[in-house]
N, C-alpha and C positions, 0 to 999 in steps of 0.2 A: 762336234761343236754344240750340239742340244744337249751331253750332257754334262758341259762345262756350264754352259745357262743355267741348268735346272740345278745344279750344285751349289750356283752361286746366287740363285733364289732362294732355296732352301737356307743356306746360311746366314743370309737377311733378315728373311724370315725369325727365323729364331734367335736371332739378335748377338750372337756373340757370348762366349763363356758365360758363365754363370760367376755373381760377384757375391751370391748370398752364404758362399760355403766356404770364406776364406780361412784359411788356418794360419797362424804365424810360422815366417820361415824359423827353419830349423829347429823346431821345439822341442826335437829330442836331441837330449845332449851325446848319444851315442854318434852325431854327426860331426863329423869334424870340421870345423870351421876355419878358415880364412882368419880373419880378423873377429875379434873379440874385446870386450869393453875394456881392458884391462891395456888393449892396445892402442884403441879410438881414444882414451883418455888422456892419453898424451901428445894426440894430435893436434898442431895448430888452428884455429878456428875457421880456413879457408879451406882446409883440406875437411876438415871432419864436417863443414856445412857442404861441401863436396859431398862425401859420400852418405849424410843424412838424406841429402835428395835423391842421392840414386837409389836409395831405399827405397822412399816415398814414389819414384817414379818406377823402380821394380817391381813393388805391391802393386802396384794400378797395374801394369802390365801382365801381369799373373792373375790377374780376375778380381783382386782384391778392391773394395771400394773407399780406400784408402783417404783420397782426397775428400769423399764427400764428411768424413771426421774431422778435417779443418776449417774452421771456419774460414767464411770468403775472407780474399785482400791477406791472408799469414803471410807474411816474408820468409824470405830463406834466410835470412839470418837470427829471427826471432824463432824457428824451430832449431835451428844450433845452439842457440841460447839456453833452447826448453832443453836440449839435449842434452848439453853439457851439465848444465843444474842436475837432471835427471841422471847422471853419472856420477857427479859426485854425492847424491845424498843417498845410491845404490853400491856401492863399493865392492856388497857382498854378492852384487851380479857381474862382475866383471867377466867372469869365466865362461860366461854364455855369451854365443852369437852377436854380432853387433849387429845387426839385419833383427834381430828380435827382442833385443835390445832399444831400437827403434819402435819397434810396432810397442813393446808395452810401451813406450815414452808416448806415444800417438794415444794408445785405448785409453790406458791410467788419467790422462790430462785432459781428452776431449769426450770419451766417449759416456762421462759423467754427465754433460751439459746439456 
């Protein structure tokens, strides 16, 4: 029982993964992908703000400090919105990951500001 304590101090302690070392999913294209922009493009706007969030809620989950790049109060359907815009003025990214695909739609838009 004392070294379930001290495991579970220790990990407090140290506060949880690390979010300064995020990488975008899938950035190498030798990884085969699920879903891809060329197929998120044709998706209706319930579904594809569906799975824009699980993106955004993946990233966080995976270490990445995803959220703190939007500003407070973004809706979910004004990042489908950015998304969707971001898809079609990218045509010639279709064939990459939709998960990173996302994350530049995220860097490219906010990480300017």
């Amino acid at each position: 029982m004392r070294t379930i304590i001290a495991a579970v101090a220790v990990m407090l302690a140290l506060g949880g993964p690390s979010r300064a070392h995020c990488v975008p999913p899938a950035s190498h294209s030798s990884i085969p992908t699920f879903l891809d922009g060329s197929f998120l493009a044709g998706l209706p706007d319930p579904h594809l703000e569906s799975y824009v969030l699980g993106v955004v809620d993946g990233l966080d989950f995976a270490g990445c400090d995803t959220p703190s790049l939007l500003p407070p109060g973004v809706k979910s359907n004004q990042l489908r919105a950015m998304f969707r815009k971001w898809l079609t003025d990218n045509p010639d990214q279709w064939h990459t990951a939709g998960s990173t695909l996302v994350w530049n739609m995220i860097v490219t838009h906010y990480k300017s500001r």
